[in-house]
C-alpha positions as CSV (number, residue, x, y, z in Angstrom):
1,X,0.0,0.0,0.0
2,X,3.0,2.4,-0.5
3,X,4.7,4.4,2.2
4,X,3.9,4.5,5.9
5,X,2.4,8.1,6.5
6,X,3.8,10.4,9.1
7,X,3.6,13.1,11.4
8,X,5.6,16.9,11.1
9,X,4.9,20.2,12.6
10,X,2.6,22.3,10.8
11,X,3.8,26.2,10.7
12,X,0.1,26.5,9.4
13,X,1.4,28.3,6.3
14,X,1.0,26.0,3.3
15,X,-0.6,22.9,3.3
16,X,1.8,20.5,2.4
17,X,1.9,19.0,-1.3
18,X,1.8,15.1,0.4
19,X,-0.7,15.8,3.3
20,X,-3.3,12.8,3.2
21,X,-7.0,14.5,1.7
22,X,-9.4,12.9,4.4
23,X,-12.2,14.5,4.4
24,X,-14.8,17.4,3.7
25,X,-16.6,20.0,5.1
26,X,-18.1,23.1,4.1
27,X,-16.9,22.9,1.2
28,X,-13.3,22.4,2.2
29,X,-10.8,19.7,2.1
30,X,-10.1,18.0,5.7
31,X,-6.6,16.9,6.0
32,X,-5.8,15.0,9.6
33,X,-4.2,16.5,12.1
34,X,-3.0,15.5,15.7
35,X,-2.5,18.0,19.0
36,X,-1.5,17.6,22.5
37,X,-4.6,18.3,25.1
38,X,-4.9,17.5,28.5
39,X,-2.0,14.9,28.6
40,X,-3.8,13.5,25.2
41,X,-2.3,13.5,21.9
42,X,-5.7,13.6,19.9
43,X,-6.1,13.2,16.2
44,X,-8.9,15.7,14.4
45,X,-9.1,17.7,11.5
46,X,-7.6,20.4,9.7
47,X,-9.3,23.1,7.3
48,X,-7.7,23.5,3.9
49,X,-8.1,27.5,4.7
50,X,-8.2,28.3,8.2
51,X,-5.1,26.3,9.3
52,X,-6.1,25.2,12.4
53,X,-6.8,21.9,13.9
54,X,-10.0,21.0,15.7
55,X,-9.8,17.6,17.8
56,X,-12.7,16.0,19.9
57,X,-12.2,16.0,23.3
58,X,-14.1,16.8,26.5
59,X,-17.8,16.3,24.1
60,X,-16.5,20.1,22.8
61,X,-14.8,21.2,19.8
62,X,-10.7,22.4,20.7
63,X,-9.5,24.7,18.2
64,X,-5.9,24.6,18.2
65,X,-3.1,26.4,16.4
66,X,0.2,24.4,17.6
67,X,-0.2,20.9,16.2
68,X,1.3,18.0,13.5
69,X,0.0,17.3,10.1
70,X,0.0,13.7,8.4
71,X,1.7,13.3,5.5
72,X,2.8,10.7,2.9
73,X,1.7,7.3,2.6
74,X,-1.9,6.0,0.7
75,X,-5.2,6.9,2.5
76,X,-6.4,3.7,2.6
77,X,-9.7,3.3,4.9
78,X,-11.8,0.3,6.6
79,X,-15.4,0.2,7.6
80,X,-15.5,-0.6,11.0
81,X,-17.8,-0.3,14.1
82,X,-18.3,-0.1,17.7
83,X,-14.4,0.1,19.3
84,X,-13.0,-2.2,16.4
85,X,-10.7,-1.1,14.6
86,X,-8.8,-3.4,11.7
87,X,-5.3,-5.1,13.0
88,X,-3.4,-2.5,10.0
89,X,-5.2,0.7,11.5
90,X,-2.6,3.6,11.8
91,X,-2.1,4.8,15.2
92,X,-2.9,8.6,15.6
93,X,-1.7,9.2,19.2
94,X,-3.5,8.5,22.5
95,X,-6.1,9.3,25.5
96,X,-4.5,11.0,28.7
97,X,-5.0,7.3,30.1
98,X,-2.7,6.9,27.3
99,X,-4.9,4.3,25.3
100,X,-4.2,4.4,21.6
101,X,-6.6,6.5,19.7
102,X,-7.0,5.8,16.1
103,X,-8.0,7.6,12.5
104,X,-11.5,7.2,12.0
105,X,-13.9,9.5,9.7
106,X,-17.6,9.4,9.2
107,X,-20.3,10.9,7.0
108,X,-22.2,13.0,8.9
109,X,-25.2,15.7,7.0
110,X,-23.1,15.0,3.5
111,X,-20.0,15.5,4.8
112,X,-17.0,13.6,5.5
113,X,-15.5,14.2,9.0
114,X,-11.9,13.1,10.4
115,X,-12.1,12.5,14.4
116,X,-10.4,9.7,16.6
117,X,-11.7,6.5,17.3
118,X,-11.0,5.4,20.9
119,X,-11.3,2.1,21.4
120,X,-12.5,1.7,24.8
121,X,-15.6,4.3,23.9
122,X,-16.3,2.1,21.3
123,X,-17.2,5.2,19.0
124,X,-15.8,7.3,16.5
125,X,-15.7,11.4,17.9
126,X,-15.8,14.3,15.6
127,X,-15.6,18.0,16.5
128,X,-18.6,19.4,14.6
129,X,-20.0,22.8,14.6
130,X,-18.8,23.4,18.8
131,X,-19.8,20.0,20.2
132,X,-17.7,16.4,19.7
133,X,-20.4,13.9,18.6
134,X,-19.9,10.3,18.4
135,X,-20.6,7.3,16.2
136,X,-20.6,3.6,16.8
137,X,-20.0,2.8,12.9
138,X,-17.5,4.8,11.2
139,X,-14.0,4.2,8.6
140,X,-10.4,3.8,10.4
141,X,-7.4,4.8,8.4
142,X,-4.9,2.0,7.7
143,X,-1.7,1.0,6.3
């Protein structure tokens, strides 16, 4: 499936060239971010335009402006459901209890939504409008 994607520091200037397309809302591309909150390091979304990353955390939206972009590497993704998550899934950081989260995405009023997939919640978050909302079916990203 090509290169293993990967994780650099996002000045939040240019959207890099190899940044994985994940996602879309409003109109925009979502690319997949990942920042540190509360001892977590929580994978959400990124705006093609306002170059910032919202993650899921705390059943609220976190708009952050210090945070990693992934790049590289085939976005390959798996329909899974309730916790699971497939045995190639790519790990995108992890709770404050430090339980890996995952990549997961879902389609949610016609558009496509990057959030993190935590296991032991057996859902799929994603920040949306101010509020994290979650979802027991949803697609992981793998490798």
């Amino acid at each position: 499936s090509g290169e293993i994607p990967f994780w650099i520091h996002f000045d939040g200037l240019k959207i890099p060239k190899n940044a994985i397309k994940a996602g879309k809302e409003q109109n925009q591309r979502l690319f997949i971010g990942r920042a540190g909150h509360e001892r977590s390091l929580t994978p959400g979304k990124i705006y093609e335009t306002e170059r910032t990353c919202v993650i899921p955390w705390g059943t609220v939206s976190n708009t952050k402006t210090d945070y990693e972009i992934l790049v590289s590497g085939s976005s390959n993704w798996v329909s899974a459901q309730s916790g699971n998550v497939p045995e190639n899934a790519f790990p995108g950081g992890h709770s404050e209890q430090g339980e890996t989260l995952y990549i997961g995405r879902v389609m949610h009023e016609g558009q496509i939504i990057v959030g993190k997939v935590q296991p032991s919640h057996a859902v799929c978050y994603i920040a949306y409008g101010n509020d994290e909302l979650n979802f027991s079916k949803y697609e992981v990203l793998v490798v």
